[in-house]
C-alpha positions as CSV (number, residue, x, y, z in Angstrom):
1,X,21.8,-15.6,2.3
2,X,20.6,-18.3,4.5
3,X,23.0,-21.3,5.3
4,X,21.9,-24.8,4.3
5,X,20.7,-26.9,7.0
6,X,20.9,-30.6,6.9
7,X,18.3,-32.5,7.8
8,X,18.6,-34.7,11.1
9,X,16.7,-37.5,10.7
10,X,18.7,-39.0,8.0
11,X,22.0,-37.9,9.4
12,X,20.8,-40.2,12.8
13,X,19.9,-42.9,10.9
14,X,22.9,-43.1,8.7
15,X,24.8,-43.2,12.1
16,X,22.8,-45.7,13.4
17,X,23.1,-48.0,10.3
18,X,26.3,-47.5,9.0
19,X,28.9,-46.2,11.7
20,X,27.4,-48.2,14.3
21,X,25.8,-51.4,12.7
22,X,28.3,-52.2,9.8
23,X,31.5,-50.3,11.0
24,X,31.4,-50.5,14.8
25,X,29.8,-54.3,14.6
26,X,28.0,-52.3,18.2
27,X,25.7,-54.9,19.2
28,X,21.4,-53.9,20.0
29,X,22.2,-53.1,23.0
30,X,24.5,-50.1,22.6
31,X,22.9,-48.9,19.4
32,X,19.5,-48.9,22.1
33,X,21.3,-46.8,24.6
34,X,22.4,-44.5,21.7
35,X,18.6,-44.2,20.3
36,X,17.4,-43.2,23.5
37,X,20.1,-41.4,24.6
38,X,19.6,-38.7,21.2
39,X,15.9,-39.2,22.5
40,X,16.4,-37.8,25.6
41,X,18.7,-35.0,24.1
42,X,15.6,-33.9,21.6
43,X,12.6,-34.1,24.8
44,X,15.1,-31.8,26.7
45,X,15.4,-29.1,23.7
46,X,12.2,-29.2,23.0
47,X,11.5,-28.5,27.0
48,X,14.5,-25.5,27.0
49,X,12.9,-24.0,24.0
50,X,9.5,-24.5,24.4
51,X,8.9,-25.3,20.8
52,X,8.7,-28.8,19.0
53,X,12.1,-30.5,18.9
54,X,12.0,-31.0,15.4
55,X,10.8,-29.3,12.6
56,X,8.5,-30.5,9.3
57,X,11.8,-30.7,7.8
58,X,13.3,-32.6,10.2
59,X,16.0,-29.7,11.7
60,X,16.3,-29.3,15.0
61,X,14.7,-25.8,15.6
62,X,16.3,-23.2,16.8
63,X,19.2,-24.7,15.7
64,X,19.3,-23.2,12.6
């Protein structure tokens, strides 16, 4: 039976808009260095596993 994956694109952007925006009050700068920093976390996985970062589904691959 395969476990359920969750998808990452909405998981990142309910971080970004509701822990970090409306409960953290982080201002744009910090919620920039957070975007880019998950941005330079996916370009490196995708480099380690030489496949696309993300899947259609939006799961990180190989992660699953």
């Amino acid at each position: 039976m395969m476990k359920p994956t969750a998808s990452l694109v909405p998981l990142l952007e309910s971080f970004f808009t509701q822990r970090l925006m409306s409960q953290r009050q982080s201002s744009p700068q910090t919620i920039s260095s957070y975007r880019d920093t998950f941005r330079l976390l996916l370009r490196f996985t995708q480099q380690r596993l030489h496949k696309p970062a993300l899947d259609g589904r939006g799961v990180i691959a190989g992660w699953c």
